[in-house]
C-alpha positions, 0 to 999 in steps of 0.5 A, spaced: 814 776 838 819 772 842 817 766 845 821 764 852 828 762 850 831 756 852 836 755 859 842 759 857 849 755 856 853 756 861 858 759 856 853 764 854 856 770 859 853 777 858 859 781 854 858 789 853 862 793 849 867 796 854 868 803 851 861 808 853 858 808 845 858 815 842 851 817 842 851 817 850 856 822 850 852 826 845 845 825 849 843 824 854 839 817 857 833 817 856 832 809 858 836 806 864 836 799 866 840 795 872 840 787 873 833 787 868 831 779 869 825 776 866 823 769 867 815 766 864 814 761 869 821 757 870 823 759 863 828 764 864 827 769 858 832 775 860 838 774 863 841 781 867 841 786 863 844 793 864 843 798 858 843 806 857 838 808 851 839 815 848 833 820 848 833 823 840 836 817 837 834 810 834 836 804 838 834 798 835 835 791 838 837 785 833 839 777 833 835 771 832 828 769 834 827 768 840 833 772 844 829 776 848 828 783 843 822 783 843 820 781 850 825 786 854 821 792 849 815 789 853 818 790 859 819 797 857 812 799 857 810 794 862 807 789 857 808 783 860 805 785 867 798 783 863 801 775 863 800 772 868 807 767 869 811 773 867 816 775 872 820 782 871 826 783 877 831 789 876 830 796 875 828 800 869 828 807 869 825 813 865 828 820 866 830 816 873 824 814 875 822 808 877 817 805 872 816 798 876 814 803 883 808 801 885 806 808 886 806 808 879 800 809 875 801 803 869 796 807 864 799 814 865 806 809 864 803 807 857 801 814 855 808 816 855 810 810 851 808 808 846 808 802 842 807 800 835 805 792 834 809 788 828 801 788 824 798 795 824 792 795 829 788 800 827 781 801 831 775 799 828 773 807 828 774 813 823 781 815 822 779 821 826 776 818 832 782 813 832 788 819 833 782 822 838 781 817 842 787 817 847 786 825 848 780 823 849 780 818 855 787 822 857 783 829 858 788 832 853 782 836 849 778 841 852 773 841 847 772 840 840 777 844 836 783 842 841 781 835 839 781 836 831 788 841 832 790 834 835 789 830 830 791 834 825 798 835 827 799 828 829 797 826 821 802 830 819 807 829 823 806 821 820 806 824 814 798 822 813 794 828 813 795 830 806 793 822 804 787 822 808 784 829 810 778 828 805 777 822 809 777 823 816 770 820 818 773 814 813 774 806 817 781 806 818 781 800 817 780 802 810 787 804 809 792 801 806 798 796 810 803 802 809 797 807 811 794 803 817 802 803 820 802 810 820 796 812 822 798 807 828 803 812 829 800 818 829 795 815 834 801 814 839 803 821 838 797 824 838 799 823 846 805 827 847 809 819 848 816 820 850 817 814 848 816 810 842 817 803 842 816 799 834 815 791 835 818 789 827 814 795 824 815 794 817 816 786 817 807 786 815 808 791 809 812 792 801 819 795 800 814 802 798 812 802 805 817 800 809 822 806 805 816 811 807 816 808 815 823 809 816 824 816 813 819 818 818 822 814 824 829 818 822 824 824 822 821 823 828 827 822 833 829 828 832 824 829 838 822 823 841 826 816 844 825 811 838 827 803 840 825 798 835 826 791 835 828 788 827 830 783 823 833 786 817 839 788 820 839 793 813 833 796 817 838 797 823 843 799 819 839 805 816 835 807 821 839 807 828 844 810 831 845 805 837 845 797 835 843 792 841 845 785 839 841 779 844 842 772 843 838 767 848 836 770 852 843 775 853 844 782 851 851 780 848 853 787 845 850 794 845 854 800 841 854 806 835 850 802 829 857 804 824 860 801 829 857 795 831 856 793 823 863 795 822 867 792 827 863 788 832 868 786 838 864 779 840 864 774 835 857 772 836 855 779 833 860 779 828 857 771 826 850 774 827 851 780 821 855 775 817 849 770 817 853 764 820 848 764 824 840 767 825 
């Protein structure tokens, strides 16, 4: 995850692609954000921010380690509310709703957006209780057989039901890296999320694995909101239909990935792709 960047020079200014990218006219926001700042302490991580993330498409954010990607990600599910010198200043809105309301339930929040972590996470508990165990604390199951048709459509949504239904009482910590990987992700479906937010998802896992969680991302944006931080600008390329470029602490340019990897319109994002600098 990116550390706190340093103070940003005076000559970095925020620089947006002055045309709306394609993919805003053909869906709607799903994510909007005003003036998102983030400081830890004195530091300031994020400088203002202002984005529009389409619902049913890949936004992936790219740039240098410590630019902010993966902090502004945890701003978007309130991650950052459980370190105690982090400050978080603007708006953040999903389907206009304010999600840093003080009103707002944080758990319900995170229930609607869920998150997959860089290293696979699962629970130390059997594959099922592991798609089980948000439905469960969530009320979404009225009984046993609601639970288990939870839990299998989750699996094969992930595209694991078929590799793992004769083991469904097995540890999933059992599973292979590419395996745990999905299994986090049939476990943050198993919710119903909005939002799905993927924290360098493949960077723990071999190119076989990498191939088969890209292929479900690209299947599963078909019905949710999809943001991923990545270092693999191949990985943006193949996956996303908006590219977000940051660098210390900026968003500098936000736009249609073809675009963005064919004909960039900041210098910084064009040195970034051709590796001058990263």
């Amino acid at each position: 995850m990116d550390a706190a960047v340093a103070e940003k020079p005076a000559r970095f200014e925020t620089v947006m692609t002055p045309a709306e990218p394609a993919i805003m006219k053909e869906r709607k926001p799903k994510i909007v954000t005003e003036g998102v700042t983030v400081h830890y302490g004195d530091k300031q991580a994020i400088y203002p921010l202002d984005i529009k993330i389409p619902d049913r498409a890949v936004s992936a954010f790219i740039g240098p380690s410590g630019c902010g990607k993966s902090t502004f990600l945890r701003c978007i599910n309130r991650m950052n509310d459980t370190i105690p010198t982090a400050r978080v200043g603007g708006r953040i809105t999903i389907d206009g709703e304010d999600i840093y309301d003080p009103a707002l339930d944080v758990v319900q929040l995170r229930a609607r957006v869920g998150m997959v972590f860089q290293k696979p996470n699962p629970f130390p508990k059997s594959i099922f209780d592991n798609i089980a165990y948000g439905p469960r604390i969530h009320g979404f199951a009225r009984n046993r057989t609601d639970l288990e048709e939870i839990v299998v459509n989750s699996l094969k949504r992930a595209g694991l039901f078929e590799e793992v239904k004769d083991r469904l009482e097995s540890p999933g910590t059992g599973l292979s890296g590419g395996q745990q990987q999905r299994l986090c992700i049939a476990r943050a479906i198993a919710v119903n999320p909005d939002v799905i937010l993927m924290d360098e998802p493949c960077s723990a896992l071999d190119p076989i694995a990498t191939a088969r969680i890209e292929e479900l991302i690209d299947e599963l944006r078909e019905n949710y909101c999809i943001v991923i931080v990545t270092h693999s600008m191949q990985q943006a390329a193949r996956v996303s239909q908006l590219t977000a470029f940051f660098h210390l602490g900026t968003l500098v340019e936000v736009g249609d990935t073809e675009a963005m990897f064919t004909n960039p319109q900041e210098r910084r994002t064009q040195d970034y792709i051709m590796g001058r600098f990263g």
